[in-house]
C-alpha positions as a printed Julia matrix, in Angstrom:
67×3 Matrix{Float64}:
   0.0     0.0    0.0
   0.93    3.42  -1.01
   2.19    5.35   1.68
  -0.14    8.16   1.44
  -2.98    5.95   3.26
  -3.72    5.7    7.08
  -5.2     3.58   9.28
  -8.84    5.23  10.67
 -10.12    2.29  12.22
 -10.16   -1.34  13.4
 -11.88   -3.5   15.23
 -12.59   -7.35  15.59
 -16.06   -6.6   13.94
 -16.47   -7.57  10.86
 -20.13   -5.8   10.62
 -18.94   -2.39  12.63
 -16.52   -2.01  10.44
 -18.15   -2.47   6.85
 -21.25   -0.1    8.57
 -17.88    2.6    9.45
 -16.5     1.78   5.91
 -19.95    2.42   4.34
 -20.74    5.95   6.4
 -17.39    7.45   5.12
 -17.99    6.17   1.17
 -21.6     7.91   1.72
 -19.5    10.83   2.96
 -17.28   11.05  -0.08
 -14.01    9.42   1.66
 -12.48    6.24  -0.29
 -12.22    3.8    2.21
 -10.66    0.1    1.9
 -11.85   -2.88   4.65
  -8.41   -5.16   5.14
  -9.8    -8.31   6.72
  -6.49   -9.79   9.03
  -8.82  -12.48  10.66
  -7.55  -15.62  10.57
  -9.77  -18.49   8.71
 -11.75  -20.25  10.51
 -11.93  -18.64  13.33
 -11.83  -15.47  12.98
  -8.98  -14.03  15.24
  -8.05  -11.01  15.01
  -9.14   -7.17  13.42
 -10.55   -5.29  10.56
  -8.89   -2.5    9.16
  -9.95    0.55   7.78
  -7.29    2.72   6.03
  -8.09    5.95   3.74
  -6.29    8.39   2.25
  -4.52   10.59   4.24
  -5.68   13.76   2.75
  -9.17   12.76   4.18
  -8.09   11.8    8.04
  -9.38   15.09   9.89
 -12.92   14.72   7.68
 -12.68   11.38   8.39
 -12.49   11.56  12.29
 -15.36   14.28  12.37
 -17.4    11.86  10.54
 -16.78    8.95  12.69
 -17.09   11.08  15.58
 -20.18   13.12  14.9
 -22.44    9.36  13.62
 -21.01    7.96  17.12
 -19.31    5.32  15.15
């Protein structure tokens, strides 16, 4: 990955995140879900990374839909 995206969330959630993913594409941030849980038993998180240009929009989005 490109260096110019950041990590703006995780979580061992599978659903939470795709729902966080999903509010900041409706807001106009490209997001990308990296599922690191292991198969089959799902150990481990969910990342959310976007570009870094979009981290403080990002944040007030997460923040203001109590995410």
């Amino acid at each position: 990955m490109k260096d110019d995206w950041v990590k703006i969330y995780s979580s061992s959630d599978y659903y939470r995140c795709e729902i966080v993913r999903q509010v900041l594409i409706d807001n106009e941030i490209n997001a990308v879900l990296f599922d690191k849980q292991g198969f089959p038993y799902k150990i481990g998180d969910v990342e959310i990374y976007i570009h870094q240009k979009d981290y403080q929009k990002a944040i007030e989005v997460i923040i203001s839909k109590d995410l």
